[in-house]
C-alpha positions as a printed NumPy array, in Angstrom:
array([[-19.671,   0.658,  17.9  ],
       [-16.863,   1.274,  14.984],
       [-15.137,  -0.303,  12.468],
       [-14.318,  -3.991,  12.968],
       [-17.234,  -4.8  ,  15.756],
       [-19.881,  -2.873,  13.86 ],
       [-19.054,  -4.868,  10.472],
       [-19.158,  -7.835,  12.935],
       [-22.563,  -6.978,  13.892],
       [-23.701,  -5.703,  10.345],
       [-22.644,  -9.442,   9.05 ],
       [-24.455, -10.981,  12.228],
       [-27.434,  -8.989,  11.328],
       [-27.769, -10.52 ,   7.738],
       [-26.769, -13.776,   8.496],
       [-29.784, -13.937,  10.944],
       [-31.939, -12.291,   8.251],
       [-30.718, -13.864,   4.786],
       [-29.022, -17.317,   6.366],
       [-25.803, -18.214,   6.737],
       [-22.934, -17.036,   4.024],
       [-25.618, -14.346,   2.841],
       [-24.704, -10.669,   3.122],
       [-27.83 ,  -9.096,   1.341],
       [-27.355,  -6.663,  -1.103],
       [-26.424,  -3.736,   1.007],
       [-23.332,  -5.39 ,   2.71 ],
       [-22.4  ,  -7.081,  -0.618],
       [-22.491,  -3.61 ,  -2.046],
       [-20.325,  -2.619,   0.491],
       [-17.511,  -5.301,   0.874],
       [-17.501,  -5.098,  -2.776],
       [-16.657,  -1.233,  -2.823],
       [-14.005,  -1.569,  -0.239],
       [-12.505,  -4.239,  -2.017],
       [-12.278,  -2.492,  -5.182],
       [-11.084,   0.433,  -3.519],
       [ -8.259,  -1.412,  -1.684],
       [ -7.412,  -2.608,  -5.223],
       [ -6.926,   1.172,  -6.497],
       [ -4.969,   2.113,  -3.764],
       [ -2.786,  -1.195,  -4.381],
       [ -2.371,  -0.151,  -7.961],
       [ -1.5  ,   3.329,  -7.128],
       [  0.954,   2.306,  -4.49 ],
       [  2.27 ,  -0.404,  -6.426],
       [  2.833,   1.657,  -9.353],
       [  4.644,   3.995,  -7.387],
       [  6.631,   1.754,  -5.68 ],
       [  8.064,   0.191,  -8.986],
       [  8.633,   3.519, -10.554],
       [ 10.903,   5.327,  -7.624],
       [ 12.2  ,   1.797,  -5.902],
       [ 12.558,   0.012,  -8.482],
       [ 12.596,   2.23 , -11.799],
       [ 11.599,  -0.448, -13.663],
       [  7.938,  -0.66 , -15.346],
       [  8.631,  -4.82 , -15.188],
       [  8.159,  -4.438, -11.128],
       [  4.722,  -3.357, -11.739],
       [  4.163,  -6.137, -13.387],
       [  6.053,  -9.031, -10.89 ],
       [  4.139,  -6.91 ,  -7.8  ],
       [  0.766,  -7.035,  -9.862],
       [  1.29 , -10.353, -10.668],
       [  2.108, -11.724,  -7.251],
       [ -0.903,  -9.427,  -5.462],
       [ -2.948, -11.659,  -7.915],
       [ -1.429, -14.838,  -6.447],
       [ -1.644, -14.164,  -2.893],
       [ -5.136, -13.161,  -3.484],
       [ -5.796, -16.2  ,  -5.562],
       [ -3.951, -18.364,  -2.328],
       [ -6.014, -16.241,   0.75 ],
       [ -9.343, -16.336,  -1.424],
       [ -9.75 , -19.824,  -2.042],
       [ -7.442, -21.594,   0.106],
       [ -7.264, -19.182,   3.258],
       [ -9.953, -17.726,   3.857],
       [-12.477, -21.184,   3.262],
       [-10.881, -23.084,   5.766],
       [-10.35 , -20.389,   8.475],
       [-13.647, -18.469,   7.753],
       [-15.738, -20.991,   6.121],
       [-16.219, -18.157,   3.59 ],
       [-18.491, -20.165,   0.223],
       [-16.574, -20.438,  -3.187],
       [-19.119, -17.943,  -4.717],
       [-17.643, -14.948,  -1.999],
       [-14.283, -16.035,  -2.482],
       [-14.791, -15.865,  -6.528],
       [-16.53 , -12.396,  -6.136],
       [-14.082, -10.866,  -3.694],
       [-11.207, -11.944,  -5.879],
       [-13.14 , -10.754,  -9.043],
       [-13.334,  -7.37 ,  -7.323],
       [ -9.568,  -7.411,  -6.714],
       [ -8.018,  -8.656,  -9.98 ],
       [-10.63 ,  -6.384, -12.699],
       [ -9.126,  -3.29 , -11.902],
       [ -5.411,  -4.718, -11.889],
       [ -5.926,  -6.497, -15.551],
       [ -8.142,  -2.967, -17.073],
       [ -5.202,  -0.903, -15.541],
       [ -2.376,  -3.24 , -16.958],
       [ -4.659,  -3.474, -20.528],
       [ -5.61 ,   0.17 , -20.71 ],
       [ -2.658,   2.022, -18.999],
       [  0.371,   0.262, -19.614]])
């Protein structure tokens, strides 16, 4: 088992061992990793994108700005409805999204 079906199972696993909506530590640790990494890669592409497409450093900023929309919209609109994921997930998972996109923008920029 790979990928999709043995997260599937992994999140099976701990909802049978920690109740429902709770990951345990290890899988927590783990969603929260890919998310941030997604969120470099996003930034990296992103920046990228704006530089040759665009060659403007305000893209950056409108395709920053609307990642941090539509993950506003899928985090606590989306994905609570169609996956009955809880507010504190949604708040984490979005946390783990935006932080790297506002230190990059602070820091970098």
């Amino acid at each position: 088992m790979r990928g999709r079906e043995s997260y599937k199972q992994a999140v099976e696993n701990a909802f049978a061992k920690y109740g429902p909506n709770s990951l345990g530590l290890k899988l927590q640790f783990y969603r929260g990793a890919c998310h941030f990494i997604g969120s470099v890669l996003f930034i990296v592409f992103a920046t990228l994108i704006s530089q040759k497409l665009f060659g403007s450093e305000v893209a950056l900023y409108v395709l920053l700005g609307a990642a941090i929309v539509a993950l506003f919209v899928q985090e606590f609109f989306s994905h609570p409805y169609r996956f009955q994921q809880s507010r504190r997930k949604g708040i984490v998972d979005w946390l783990t999204w935006v932080i790297p996109m506002v230190l990059y923008v602070i820091f970098w920029l």
